[in-house]
Backbone bond lengths (Angstrom), bond angles and torsions (degrees), N, CA, C in turn:
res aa  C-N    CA-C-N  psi(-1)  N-CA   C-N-CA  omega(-1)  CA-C   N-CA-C  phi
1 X - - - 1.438 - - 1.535 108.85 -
2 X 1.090 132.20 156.82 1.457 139.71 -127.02 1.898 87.40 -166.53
3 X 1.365 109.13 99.06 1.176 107.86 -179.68 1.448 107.05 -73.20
4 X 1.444 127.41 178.55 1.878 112.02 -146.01 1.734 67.25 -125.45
5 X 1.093 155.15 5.66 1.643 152.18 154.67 1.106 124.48 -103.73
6 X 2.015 115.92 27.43 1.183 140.01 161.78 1.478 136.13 -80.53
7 X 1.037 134.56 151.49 1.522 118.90 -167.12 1.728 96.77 -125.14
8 X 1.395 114.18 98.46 1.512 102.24 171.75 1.859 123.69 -117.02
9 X 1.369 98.93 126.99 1.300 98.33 -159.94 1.749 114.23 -80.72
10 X 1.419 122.80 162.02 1.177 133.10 -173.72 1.517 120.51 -25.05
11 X 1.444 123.02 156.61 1.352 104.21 -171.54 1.238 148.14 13.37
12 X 1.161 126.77 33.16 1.548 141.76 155.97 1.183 123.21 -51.15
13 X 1.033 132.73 166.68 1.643 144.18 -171.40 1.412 98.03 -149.27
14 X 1.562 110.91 123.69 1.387 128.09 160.29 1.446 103.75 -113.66
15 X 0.914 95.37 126.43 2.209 106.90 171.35 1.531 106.41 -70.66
16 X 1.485 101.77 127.39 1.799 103.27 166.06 1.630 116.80 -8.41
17 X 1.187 132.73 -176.45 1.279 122.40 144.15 1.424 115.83 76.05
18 X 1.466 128.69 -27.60 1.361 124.46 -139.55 1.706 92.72 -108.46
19 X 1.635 101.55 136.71 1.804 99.98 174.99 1.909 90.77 -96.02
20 X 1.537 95.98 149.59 0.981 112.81 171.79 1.826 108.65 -104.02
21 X 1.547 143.23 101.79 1.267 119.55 176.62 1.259 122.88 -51.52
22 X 1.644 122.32 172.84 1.109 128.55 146.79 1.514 140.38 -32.14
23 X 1.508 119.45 127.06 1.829 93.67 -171.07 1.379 121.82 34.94
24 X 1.392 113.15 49.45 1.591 119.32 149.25 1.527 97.67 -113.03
25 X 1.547 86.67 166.32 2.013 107.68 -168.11 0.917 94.03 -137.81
26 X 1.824 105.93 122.74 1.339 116.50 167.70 1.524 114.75 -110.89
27 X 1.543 108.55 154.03 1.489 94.20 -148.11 1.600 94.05 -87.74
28 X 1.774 110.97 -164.28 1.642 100.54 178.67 1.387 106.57 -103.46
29 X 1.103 114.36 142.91 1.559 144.15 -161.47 1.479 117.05 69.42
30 X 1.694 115.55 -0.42 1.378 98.24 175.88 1.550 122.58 -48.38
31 X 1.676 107.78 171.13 1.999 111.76 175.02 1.567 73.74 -118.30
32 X 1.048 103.67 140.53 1.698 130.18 150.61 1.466 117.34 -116.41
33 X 1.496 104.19 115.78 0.952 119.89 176.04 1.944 139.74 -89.36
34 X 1.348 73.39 -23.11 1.563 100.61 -173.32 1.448 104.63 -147.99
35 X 1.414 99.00 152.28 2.021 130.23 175.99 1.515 93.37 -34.83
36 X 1.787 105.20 122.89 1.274 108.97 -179.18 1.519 92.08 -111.42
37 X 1.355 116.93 129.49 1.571 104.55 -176.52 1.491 109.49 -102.13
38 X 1.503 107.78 173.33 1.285 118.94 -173.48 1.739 127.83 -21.10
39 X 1.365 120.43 126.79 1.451 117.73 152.63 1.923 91.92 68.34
40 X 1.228 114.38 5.04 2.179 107.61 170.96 1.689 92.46 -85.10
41 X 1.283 91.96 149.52 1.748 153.93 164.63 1.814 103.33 -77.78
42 X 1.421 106.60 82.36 1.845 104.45 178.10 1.509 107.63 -104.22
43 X 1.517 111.73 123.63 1.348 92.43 159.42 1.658 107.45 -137.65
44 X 1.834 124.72 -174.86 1.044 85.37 172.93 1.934 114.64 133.67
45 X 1.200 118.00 109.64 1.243 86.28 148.51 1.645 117.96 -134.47
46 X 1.717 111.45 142.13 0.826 137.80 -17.57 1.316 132.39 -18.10
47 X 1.428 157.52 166.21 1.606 136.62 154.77 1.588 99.61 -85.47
48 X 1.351 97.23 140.35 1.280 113.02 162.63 1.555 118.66 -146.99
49 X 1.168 117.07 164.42 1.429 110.47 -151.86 1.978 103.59 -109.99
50 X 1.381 95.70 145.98 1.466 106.90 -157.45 1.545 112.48 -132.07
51 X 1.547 114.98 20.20 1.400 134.66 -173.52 0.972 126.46 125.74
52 X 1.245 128.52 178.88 1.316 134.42 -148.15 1.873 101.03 -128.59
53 X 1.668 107.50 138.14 1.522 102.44 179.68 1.812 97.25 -112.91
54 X 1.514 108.86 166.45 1.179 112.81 171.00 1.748 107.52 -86.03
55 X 1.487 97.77 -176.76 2.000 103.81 166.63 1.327 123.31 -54.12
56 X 1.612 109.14 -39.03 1.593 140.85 -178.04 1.644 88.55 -68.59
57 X 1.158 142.42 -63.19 1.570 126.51 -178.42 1.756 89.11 114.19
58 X 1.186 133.73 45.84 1.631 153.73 139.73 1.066 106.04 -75.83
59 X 1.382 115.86 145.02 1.740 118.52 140.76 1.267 116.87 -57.46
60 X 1.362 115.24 135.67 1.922 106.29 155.09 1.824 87.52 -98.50
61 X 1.971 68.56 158.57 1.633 111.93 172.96 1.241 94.52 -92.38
62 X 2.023 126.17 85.77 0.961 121.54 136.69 0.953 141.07 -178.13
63 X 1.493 133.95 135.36 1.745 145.17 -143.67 1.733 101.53 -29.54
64 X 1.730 101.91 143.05 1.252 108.99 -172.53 1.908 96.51 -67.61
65 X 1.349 96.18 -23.04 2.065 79.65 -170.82 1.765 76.89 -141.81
66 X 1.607 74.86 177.55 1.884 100.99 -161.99 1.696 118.18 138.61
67 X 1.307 103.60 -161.10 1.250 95.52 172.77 1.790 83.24 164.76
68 X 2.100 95.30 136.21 1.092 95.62 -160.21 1.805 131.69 124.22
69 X 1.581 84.49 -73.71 1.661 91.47 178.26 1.327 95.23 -62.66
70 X 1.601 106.58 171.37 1.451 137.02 -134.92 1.445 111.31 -135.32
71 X 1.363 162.78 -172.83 1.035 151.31 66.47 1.563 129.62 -138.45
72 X 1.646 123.89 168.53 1.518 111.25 -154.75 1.694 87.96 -115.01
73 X 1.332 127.43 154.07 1.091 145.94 174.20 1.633 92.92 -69.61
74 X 1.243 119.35 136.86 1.531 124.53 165.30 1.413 104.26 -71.20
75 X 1.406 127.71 -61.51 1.433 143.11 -168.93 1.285 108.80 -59.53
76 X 1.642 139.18 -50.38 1.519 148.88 -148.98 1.622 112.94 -123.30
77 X 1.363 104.54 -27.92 1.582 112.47 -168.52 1.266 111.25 72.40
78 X 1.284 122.60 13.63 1.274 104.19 160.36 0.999 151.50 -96.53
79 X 1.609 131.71 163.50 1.576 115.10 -148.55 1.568 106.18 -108.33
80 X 1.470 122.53 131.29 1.724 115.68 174.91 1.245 100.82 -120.81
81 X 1.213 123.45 144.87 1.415 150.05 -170.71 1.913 114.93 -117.57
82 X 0.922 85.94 135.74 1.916 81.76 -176.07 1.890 87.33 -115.73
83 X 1.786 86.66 132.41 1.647 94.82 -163.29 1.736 95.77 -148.64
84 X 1.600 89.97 96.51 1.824 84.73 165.38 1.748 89.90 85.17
85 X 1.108 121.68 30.45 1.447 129.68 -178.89 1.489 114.63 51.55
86 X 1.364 119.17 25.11 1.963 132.66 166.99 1.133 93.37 -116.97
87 X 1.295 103.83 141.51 1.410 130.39 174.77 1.924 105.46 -81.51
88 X 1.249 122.18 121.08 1.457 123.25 157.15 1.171 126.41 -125.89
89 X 1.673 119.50 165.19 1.305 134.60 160.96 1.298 113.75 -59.12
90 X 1.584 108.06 140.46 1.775 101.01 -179.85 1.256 101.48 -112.45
């Protein structure tokens, strides 16, 4: 499933089966193989994930895992939190 607030780029390949999160970006021609979760940065083949984007479609500045760190959208003000190594809205 292919959330409908997904960004998937040109010739890509998603495998049967595969959830796409919310505001994640997949790059063009990546294969996705596996559940890309919320607001990740895929590129790749295999795809693998290489950061995290905001709603606005920015990179955030922040660690692929953790839990804790912080950061504010320049464009929206909004705040994402990396929690349990997923990136969220605060």
């Amino acid at each position: 499933m292919i959330s409908p607030k997904a960004t998937i780029g040109a010739n890509c390949t998603i495998v049967c089966g595969v959830t796409i999160g919310k505001h994640a970006f997949v790059g063009a021609g990546a294969v996705i193989n596996s559940d890309v979760p919320d607001f990740a940065l895929m590129v790749g083949v295999p795809g693998r994930q290489i950061g995290w984007m905001s709603r606005f479609g920015e990179r955030l500045d922040l660690p692929l895992r953790g839990d804790g760190n912080e950061v504010v959208c320049a464009h929206t003000g909004d705040r994402y939190r990396l929690v349990k190594d997923r990136c969220v809205l605060v």
